[in-house]
Structures are given as structure tokens and as C-alpha cells.
C-alpha positions as CSV (number, residue, x, y, z in Angstrom):
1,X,30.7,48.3,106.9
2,X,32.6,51.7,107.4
3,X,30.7,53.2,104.7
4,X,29.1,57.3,105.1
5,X,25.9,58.1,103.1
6,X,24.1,61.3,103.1
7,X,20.9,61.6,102.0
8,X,18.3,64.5,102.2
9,X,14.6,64.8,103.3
10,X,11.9,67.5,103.6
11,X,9.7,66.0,106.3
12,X,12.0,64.0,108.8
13,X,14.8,61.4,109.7
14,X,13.5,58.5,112.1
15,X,15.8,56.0,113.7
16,X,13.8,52.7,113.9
17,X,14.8,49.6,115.6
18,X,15.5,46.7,113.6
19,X,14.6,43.6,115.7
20,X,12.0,43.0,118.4
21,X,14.8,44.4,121.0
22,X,14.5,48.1,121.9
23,X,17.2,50.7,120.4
24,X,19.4,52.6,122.6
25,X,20.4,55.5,121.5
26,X,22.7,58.5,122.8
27,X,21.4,62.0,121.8
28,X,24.0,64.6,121.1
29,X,23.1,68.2,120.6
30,X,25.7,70.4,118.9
31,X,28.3,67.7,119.7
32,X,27.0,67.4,123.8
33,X,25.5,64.8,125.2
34,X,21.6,65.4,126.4
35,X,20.7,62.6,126.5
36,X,23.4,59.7,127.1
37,X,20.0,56.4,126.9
38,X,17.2,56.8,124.8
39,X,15.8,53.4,125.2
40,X,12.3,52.5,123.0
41,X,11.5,51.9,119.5
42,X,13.8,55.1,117.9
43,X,13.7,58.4,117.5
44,X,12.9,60.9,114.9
45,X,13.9,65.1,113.8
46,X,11.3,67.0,111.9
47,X,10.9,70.1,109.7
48,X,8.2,72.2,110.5
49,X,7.0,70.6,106.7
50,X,7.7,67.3,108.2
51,X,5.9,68.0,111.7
52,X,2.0,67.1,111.0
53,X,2.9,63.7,109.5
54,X,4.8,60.6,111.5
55,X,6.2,63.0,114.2
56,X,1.9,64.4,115.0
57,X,1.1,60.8,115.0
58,X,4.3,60.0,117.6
59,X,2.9,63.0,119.6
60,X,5.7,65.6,118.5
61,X,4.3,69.2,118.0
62,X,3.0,71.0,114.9
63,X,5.5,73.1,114.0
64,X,4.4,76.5,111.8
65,X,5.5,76.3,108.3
66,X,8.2,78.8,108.5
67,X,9.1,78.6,111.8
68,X,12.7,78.0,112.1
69,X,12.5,74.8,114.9
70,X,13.0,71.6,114.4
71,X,11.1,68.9,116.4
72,X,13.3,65.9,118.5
73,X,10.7,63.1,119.2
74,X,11.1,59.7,120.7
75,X,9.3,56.6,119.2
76,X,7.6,54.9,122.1
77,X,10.0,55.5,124.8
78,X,10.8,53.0,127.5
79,X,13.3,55.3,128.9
80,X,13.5,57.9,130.3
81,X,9.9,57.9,130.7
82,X,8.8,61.5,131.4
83,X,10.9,62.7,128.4
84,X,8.5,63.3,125.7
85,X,11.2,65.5,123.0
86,X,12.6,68.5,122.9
87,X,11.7,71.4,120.2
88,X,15.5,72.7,118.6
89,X,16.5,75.6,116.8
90,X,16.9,74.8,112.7
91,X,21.0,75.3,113.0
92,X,21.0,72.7,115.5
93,X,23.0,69.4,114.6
94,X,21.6,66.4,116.1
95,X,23.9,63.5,116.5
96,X,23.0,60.0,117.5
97,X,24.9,56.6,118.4
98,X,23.5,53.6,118.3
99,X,24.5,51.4,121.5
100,X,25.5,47.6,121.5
101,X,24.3,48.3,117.8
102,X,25.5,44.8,116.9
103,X,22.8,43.2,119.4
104,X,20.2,46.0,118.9
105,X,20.5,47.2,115.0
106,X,18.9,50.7,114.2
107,X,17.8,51.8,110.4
108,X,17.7,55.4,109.7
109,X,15.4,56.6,106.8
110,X,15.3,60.6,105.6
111,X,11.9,60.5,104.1
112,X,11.9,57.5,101.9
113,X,15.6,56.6,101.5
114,X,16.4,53.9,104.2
115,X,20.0,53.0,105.7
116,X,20.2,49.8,108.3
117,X,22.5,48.8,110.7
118,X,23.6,52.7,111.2
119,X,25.9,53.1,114.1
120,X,26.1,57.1,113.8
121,X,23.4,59.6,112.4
122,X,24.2,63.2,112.0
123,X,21.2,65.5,111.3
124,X,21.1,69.2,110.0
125,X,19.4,71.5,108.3
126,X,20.9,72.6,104.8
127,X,19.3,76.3,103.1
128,X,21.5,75.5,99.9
129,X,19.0,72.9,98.0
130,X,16.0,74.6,96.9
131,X,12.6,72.8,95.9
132,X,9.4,73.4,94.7
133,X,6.6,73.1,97.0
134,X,3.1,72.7,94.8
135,X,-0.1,72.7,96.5
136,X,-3.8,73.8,95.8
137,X,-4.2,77.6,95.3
138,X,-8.0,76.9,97.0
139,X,-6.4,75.3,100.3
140,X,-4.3,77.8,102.3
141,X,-1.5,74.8,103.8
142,X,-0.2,77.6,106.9
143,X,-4.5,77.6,107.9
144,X,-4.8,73.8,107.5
145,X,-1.4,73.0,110.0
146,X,-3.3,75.5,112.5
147,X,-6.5,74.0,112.2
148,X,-4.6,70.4,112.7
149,X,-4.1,71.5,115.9
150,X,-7.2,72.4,117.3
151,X,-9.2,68.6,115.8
152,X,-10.4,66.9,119.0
């Protein structure tokens, strides 16, 4: 419909597919093309906050709180098959376009906040909004991301 939202998350933005045909999605980094098919069921960019929930269970890395990386991690890729994500620096912008997005819709959700039928999806960290992070004084969060890493 034309329209541009914006919309912020601490965790990740996914790119789902919309219907039982796979997405296909061009990857941009910093405006160049790395990737010009991502065929599968999306794809998704997460914080290092973001990186031990959805994008652990889509077999992206854990990512140290303070790190400054961002994770790029497909969705059950179809193609290209050995390509398993890439891990980006935080002032990265990563750009996607939807192919034949008419046939093969894509929704993009930041967190909880869910767009469909997106034919572009620009992604990049902003240091300007500030939150509060509260968690249990009695459970160190950096020791429980490196412990998540070594569960078998």
C-alpha cells in the first residue's frame, strides 16, 4: 500500500513467509547485494540480547551481551543450502527485498509488532533509545548466555 513504518525491538526482526510458498528474499549489506536469493521460510537479525531466543533455536550463535555483532540467520533455508548466516558488525544496515512478493507475501515482526505483505525491510541498530533491563540480582544473565552454550 506505499505506506513506511518503523518500529523498534530489543531481541530481533524475522521475515516470515506468509503462505505455504517459500519467501525469496535479496540480502543487502550496507546497500550491496550478498546475497541476491535467499529461498526458505525467512530470515531473521538479532541483538546479542535477542541471540539465545528464536535465532538459538534457528541455530544462529549466542552472541555475548555486549558484544557489538549482530547475528543474520536464515529460517529453514532451501537455498542456498550450505549458507547457514553470517555474524555482522552492530553499524551494519541490513536491507531485504521481498521477490515476486505479490505471489510469495513476507511479514516482518521487530519483537512483537508485526507488518505483512512487506516488500522492503531495513534493519539497524539505533544507541539513541535507552531502556531498562531488570533481572534477578541472584542470576548473573552474561554467566547464564555462556553456560547456554555449553547444554548438550
Amino acid at each position: 500500500s506505499g505506506k513506511t513504518r518503523e518500529s523498534y525491538a530489543i531481541n530481533e526482526v524475522s521475515l516470515f513467509r506468509e503462505s505455504h510458498q517459500v519467501a525469496k528474499i535479496c540480502v543487502k549489506i550496507d546497500n550491496r547485494v550478498c546475497l541476491p536469493e535467499l529461498v526458505g521460510d525467512g530470515v531473521l537479525v538479532a541483538t546479542p540480547a535477542g541471540s539465545t531466543a528464536y535465532n538459538f533455536s534457528a541455530h544462529g550463535p549466542i552472541i555475548p551481551l555486549g558484544s557489538n555483532i549482530m547475528a543474520l540467520t536464515p529460517l529453514s533455508p532451501f537455498r542456498p543450502r550450505r549458507w547457514r548466516g553470517a555474524l555482522l558488525p552492530h553499524d551494519t544496515v541490513v536491507s531485504f527485498e521481498i521477490k515476486d512478493h505479490q505471489k510469495r507475501p513476507v511479514s516482518a515482526v521487530s519483537d512483537h509488532s508485526e507488518v505483512r505483505n512487506v516488500i522492503k525491510v531495513h534493519v539497524s541498530e539505533s544507541r539513541e533509545k535507552k531502556f531498562t533491563l531488570l533481572f534477578d540480582p541472584e542470576q548473573n544473565l552474561e554467566r547464564r548466555i555462556l553456560d547456554e552454550q555449553f547444554v548438550v
